[in-house]
LOPA-128003 format. One record per residue (C-alpha): z, x, y; chain; residue in one letter. Coordinates in steps of 0.1 Angstrom, whole numbers, plus 2048, in hexadecimal, padded with zeros to 3 digits. Layout:
// residues N
  pz  px  py mol type
   Z   X   Y   A    A
...
This chain:
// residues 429
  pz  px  py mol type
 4FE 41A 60A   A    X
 4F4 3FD 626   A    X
 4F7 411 649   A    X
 512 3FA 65D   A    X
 50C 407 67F   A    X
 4FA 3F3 695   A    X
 4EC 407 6B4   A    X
 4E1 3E8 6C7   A    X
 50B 3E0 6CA   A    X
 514 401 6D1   A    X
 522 3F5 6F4   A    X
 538 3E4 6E2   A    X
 550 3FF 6CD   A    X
 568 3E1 6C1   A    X
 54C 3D4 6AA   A    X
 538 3F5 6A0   A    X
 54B 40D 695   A    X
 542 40F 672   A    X
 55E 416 657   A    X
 571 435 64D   A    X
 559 43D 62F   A    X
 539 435 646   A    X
 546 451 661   A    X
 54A 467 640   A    X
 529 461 637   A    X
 513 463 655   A    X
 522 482 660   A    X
 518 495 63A   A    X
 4F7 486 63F   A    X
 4F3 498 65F   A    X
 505 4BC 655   A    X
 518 4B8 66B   A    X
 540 4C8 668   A    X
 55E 4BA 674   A    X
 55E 4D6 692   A    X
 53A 4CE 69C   A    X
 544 4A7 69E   A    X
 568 4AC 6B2   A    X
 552 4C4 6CA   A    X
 539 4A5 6D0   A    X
 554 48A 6D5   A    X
 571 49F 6E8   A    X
 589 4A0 6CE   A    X
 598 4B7 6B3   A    X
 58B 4BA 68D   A    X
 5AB 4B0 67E   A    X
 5A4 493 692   A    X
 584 487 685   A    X
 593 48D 668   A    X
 5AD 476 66A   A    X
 591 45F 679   A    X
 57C 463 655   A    X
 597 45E 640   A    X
 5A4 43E 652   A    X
 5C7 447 659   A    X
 5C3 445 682   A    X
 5A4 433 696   A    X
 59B 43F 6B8   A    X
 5A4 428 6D6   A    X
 599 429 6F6   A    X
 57C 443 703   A    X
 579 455 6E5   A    X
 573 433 6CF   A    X
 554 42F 6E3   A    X
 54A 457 6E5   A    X
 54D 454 6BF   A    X
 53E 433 6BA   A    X
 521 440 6CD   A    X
 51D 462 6BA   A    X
 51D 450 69B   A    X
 508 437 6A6   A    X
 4ED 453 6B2   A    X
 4F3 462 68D   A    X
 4E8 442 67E   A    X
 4C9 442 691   A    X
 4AE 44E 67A   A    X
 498 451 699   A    X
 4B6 461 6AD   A    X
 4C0 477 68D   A    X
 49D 486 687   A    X
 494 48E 6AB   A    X
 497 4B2 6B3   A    X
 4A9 4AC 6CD   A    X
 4C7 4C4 6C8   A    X
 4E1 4AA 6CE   A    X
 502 4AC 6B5   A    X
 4F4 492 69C   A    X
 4D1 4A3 696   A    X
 4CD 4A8 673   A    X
 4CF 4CF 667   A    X
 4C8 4E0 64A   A    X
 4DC 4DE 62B   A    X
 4F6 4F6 626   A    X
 513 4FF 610   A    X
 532 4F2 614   A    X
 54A 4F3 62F   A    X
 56B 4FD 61B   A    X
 568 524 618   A    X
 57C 523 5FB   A    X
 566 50D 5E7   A    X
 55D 51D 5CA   A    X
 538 51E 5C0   A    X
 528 507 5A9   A    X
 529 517 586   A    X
 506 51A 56F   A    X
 518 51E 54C   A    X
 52E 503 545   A    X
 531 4F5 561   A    X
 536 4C9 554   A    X
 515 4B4 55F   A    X
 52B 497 564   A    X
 53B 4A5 585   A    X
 51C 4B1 58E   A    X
 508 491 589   A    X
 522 47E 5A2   A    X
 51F 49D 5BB   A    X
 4FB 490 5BD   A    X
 501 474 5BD   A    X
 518 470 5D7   A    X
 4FD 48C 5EC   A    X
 4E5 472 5E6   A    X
 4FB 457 5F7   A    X
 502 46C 612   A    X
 4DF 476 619   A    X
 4D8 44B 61B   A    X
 4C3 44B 5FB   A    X
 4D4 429 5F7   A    X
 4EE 43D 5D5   A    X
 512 434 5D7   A    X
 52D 447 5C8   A    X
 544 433 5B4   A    X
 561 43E 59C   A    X
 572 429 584   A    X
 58E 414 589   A    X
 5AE 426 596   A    X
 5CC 42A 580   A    X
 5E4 41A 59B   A    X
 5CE 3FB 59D   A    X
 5BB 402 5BB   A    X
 596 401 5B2   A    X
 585 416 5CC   A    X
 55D 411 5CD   A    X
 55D 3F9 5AF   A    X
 541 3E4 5A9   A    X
 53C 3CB 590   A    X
 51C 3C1 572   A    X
 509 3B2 592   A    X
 50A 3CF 5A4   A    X
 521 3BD 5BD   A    X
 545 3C4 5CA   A    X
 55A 3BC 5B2   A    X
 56F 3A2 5B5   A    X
 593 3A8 5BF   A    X
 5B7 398 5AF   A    X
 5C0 37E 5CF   A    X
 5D9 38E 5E0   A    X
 600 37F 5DB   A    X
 610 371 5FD   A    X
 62C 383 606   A    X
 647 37F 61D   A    X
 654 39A 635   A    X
 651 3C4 634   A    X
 66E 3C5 618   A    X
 656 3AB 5FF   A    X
 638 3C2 60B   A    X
 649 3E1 604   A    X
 657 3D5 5E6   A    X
 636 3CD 5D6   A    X
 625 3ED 5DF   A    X
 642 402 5CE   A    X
 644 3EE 5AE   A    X
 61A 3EE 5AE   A    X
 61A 414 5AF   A    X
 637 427 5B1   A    X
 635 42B 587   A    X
 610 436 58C   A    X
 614 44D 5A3   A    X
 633 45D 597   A    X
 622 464 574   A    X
 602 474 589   A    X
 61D 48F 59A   A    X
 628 49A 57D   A    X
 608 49E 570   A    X
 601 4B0 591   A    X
 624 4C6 58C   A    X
 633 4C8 569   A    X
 651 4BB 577   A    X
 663 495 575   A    X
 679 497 58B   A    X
 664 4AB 5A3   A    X
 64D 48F 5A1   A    X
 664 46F 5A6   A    X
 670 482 5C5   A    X
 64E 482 5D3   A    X
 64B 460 5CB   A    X
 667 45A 5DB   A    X
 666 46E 5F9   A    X
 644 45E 5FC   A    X
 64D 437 5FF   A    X
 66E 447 613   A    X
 652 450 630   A    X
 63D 42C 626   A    X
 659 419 631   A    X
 660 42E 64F   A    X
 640 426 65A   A    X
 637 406 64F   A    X
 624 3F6 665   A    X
 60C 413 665   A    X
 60E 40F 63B   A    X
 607 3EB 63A   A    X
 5E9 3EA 652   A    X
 5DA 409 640   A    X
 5BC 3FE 628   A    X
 5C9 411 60B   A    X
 5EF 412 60C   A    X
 5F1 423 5E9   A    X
 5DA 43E 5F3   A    X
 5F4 441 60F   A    X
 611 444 5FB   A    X
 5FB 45A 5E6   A    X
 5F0 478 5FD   A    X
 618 479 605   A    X
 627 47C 5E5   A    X
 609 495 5DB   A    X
 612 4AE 5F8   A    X
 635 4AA 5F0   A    X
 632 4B0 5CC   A    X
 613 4D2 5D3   A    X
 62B 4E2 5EC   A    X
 631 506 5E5   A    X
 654 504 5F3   A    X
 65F 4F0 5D0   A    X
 65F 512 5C1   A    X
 67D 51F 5D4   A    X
 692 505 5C9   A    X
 6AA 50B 5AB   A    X
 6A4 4E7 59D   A    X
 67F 4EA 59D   A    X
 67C 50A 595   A    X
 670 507 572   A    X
 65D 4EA 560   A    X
 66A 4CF 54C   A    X
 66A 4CB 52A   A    X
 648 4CC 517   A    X
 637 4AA 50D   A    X
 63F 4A7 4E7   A    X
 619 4A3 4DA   A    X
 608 4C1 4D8   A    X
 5E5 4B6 4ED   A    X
 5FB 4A8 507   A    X
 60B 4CA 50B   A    X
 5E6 4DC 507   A    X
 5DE 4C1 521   A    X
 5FA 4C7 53E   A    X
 5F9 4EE 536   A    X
 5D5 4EC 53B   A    X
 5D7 4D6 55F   A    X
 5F7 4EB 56B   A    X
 5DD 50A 566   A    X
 5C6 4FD 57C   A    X
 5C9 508 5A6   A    X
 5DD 4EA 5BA   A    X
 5BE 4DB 5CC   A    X
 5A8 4DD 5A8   A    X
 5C1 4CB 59A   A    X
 5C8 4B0 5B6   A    X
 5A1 4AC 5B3   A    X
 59F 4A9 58E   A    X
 5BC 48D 590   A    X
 5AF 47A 5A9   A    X
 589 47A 59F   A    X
 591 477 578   A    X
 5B6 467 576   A    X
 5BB 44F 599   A    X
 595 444 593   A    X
 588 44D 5B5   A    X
 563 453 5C0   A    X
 556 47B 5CC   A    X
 558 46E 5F1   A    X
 57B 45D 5F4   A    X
 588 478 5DC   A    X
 578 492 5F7   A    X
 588 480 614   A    X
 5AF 483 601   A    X
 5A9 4A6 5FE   A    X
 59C 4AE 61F   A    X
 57E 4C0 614   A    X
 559 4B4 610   A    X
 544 4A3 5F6   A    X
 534 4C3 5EB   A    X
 555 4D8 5EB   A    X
 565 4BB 5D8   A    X
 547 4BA 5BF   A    X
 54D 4DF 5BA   A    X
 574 4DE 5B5   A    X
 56C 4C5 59C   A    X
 551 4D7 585   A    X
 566 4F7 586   A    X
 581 4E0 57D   A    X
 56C 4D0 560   A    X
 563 4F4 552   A    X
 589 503 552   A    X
 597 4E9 543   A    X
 57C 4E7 528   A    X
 584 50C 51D   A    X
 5A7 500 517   A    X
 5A7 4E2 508   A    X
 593 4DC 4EC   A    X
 58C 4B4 4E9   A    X
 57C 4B5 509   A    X
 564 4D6 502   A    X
 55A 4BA 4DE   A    X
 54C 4A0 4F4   A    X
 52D 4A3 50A   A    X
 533 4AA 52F   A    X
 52A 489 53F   A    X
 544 47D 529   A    X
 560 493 531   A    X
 568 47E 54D   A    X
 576 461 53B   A    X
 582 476 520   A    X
 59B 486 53C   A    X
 5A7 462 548   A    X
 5AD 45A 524   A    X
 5C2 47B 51E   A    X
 5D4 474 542   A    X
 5DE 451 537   A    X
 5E9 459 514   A    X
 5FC 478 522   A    X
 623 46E 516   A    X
 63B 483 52B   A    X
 659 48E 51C   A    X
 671 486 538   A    X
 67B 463 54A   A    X
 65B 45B 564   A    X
 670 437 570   A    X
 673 438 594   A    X
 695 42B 5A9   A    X
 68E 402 5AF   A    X
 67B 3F8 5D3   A    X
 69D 3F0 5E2   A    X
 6B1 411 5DB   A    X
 695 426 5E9   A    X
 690 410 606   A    X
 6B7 40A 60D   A    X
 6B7 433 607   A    X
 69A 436 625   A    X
 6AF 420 63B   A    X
 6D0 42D 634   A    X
 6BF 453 63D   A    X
 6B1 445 65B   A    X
 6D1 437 66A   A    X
 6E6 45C 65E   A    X
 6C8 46D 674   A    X
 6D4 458 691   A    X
 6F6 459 68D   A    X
 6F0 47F 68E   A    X
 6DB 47E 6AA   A    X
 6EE 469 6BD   A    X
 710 481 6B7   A    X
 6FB 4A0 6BF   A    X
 6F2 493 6E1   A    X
 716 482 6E9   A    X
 723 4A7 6E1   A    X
 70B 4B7 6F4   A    X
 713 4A0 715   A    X
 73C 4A6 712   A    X
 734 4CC 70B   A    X
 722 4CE 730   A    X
 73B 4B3 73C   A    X
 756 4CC 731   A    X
 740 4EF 740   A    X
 73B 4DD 761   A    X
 762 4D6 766   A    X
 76F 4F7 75C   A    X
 753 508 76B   A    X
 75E 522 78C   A    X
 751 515 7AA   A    X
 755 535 7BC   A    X
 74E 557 7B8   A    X
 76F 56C 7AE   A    X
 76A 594 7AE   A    X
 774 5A4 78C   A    X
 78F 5C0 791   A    X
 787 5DE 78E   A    X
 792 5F3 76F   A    X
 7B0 60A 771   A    X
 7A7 62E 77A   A    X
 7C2 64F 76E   A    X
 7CC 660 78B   A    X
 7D3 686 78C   A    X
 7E8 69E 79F   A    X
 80A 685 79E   A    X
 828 69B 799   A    X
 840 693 77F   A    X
 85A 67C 781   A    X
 873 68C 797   A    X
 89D 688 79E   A    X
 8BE 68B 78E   A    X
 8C0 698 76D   A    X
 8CB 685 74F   A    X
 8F1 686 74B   A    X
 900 699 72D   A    X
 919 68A 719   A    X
 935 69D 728   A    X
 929 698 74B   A    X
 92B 673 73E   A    X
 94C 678 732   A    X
 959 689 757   A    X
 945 66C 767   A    X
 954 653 755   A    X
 978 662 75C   A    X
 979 669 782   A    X
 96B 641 787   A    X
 988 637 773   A    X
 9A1 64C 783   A    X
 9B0 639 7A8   A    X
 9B9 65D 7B4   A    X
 997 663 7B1   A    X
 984 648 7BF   A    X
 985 630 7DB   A    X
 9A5 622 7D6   A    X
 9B6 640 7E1   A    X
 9B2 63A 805   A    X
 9B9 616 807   A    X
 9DC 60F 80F   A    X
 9F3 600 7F7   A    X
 A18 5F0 7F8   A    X
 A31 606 7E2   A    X
């Protein structure tokens, strides 16, 4: 692989910071891990990944701390000094992923093993390059052609605005990559979710999508995470698996791949069925060359206990045997995604509920204090005090209740003039 550093413009970070897979590559070549690197340039290891795999670039400061780190690494003068700096070469060692499972002796295929060489021997700048075959979805990552030249590229189709752009990435591989989640999960309608959900967030973020360099590897490491989450299992409509493929090797086939652990199996697809090379299939894992080269021969040898065309053929040919197998694979349940316009009318139509939402939270929350600070006291008012039983009162005390002939006597003398007050007022006879 041709070095594309140039130390002598190192002032200048615009023009030499070399490409995602170059970062990639001089860092293995040095030993050096993801913390080891972020330590050197002031930043965090999920950030250098992020720098690696091309999804962010650094700006400002940082460009030019990592343009020069790189540039140091690319050095061979620089790089061989014992000089103790961050890009002197160290020893080899195993890989960084602790749960890398070791390379087997047994059975382990030669095929995987061959390309983890080879791609060690690119990384170590023996002039090897790592190159798969041609992806499934129609991206050909690392292809070359009979010359030994980049091979040359369909001309791209003009389009016209985001919704033409969009358009053409959803009908290029929405069908692809909705037939890779279900070999990833079991599960159709698991998979056209993820799909789904996946060119949901694309068109969210567009601009970001259309100036990425791989927009269907975008897309892809979406709707894989989507489809691989553990939280599918909690829900009642995903709960099970669909209905078998009709032909028995297909079902031997998807058993066989469902068996396999999450990250063996994203591997396996991605190296054997999508077509990519050790490195870039590395990168959309998040793991290194030499974990991925492991993940991939332990892969190889599980999946050649169970299914029995692939333990027939030799092992550096049970590479394109799986691609064959994943491209004849017929599921037994509808893999035809929604058209370009429903699921980017569906992303819009989200987006503007969200607001809506938002916009009536907040307009609630201001007439709910509007509201507390009018009825609000503005003084301080004393509580009474709770009622307390008094003792020593005496009963209630005074005439006693009249009886009913004391009523009846009562009654009579008020009635009676001789009786009562008329008796001394005067009267005319």
């Amino acid at each position: 692989m041709t070095r594309s550093v140039d130390t002598a413009s190192s002032a200048d970070p615009e023009l030499s910071l070399p490409a995602p897979k170059e970062r990639r590559r001089l860092r293995e070549a040095a030993e050096l891990t993801h913390d080891e690197v972020a330590a050197a340039v002031g930043v965090t290891a999920a950030t250098v990944r992020s720098w690696e795999s091309g999804r962010t670039a650094p700006r400002g400061r940082k460009r030019e701390a990592y343009t020069q780190f790189l540039a140091r690494l690319a050095d061979p003068a620089e790089a061989a000094a014992p000089t103790g700096a961050p890009g002197e070469a160290k020893p080899a060692r195993a890989a960084e992923d602790p749960a890398a499972d070791p390379p087997s002796s047994s059975h382990a295929p030669a095929e995987p093993a061959a390309a983890t060489a080879e791609a060690t021997a690119a990384t170590a700048g023996t002039g090897g390059a790592a190159t798969g075959p041609a992806a499934a979805d129609g991206t050909a990552t690392g292809s070359v052609d009979a010359t030994g030249g980049p091979a040359e590229q369909p001309p791209a189709l003009p389009v016209q605005g985001p919704a033409e752009a969009f358009d053409a990435l959803y009908t290029r591989a929405a069908r692809d990559l909705a037939r890779q989640a279900y070999l990833l999960t079991g599960r159709g309608a698991l998979a056209l979710e993820a799909v789904e959900k996946a060119f949901t967030q694309a068109w969210d973020r567009w601009p970001e999508v259309a100036t990425d360099p791989d927009p269907v590897g975008w897309v892809r490491a979406i709707a894989y995470d989507y489809a691989l989450s553990p939280w599918h299992r909690f829900r009642r409509a995903h709960r099970h698996p669909d209905k078998p493929p009709a032909e028995p090797s297909d079902r031997i086939l998807l058993d066989a791949l469902l068996s396999l652990p999450p990250v063996h199996r994203r591997t396996v697809l991605l190296y054997d069925g999508v077509g990519l090379d050790l490195p870039d299939t590395a990168a959309e894992t998040e793991a290194t060359t030499p974990t991925a080269g492991n993940r991939l021969v332990h892969a190889h040898a599980d999946l050649t206990e169970l299914i029995p065309e692939l333990a027939e053929v030799p092992p550096e040919k049970q590479s394109a045997l799986l691609r064959d197998l994943f491209t004849a694979l017929q599921p037994a349940v509808d893999l035809h995604p929604r058209p370009a316009s429903a699921v980017r009318g569906g992303g819009e139509r989200r987006t503007r509920l969200w607001t809506r939402a938002t916009l009536s939270l907040t307009a609630m929350i201001a007439v709910s204090t509007a509201y507390t600070l009018m009825t609000a006291p503005t003084h301080y008012e004393p509580p009474l005090a709770p009622g307390a039983s008094v003792s020593g009162v005496p009963p209630l005390a005074g005439p006693q209740q009249l009886t009913e002939r004391s009523r009846q006597l009562h009654d009579k003398l008020r009635a009676d003039p001789e009786a009562g007050p008329a008796r001394i007022a005067p009267g005319i006879e």
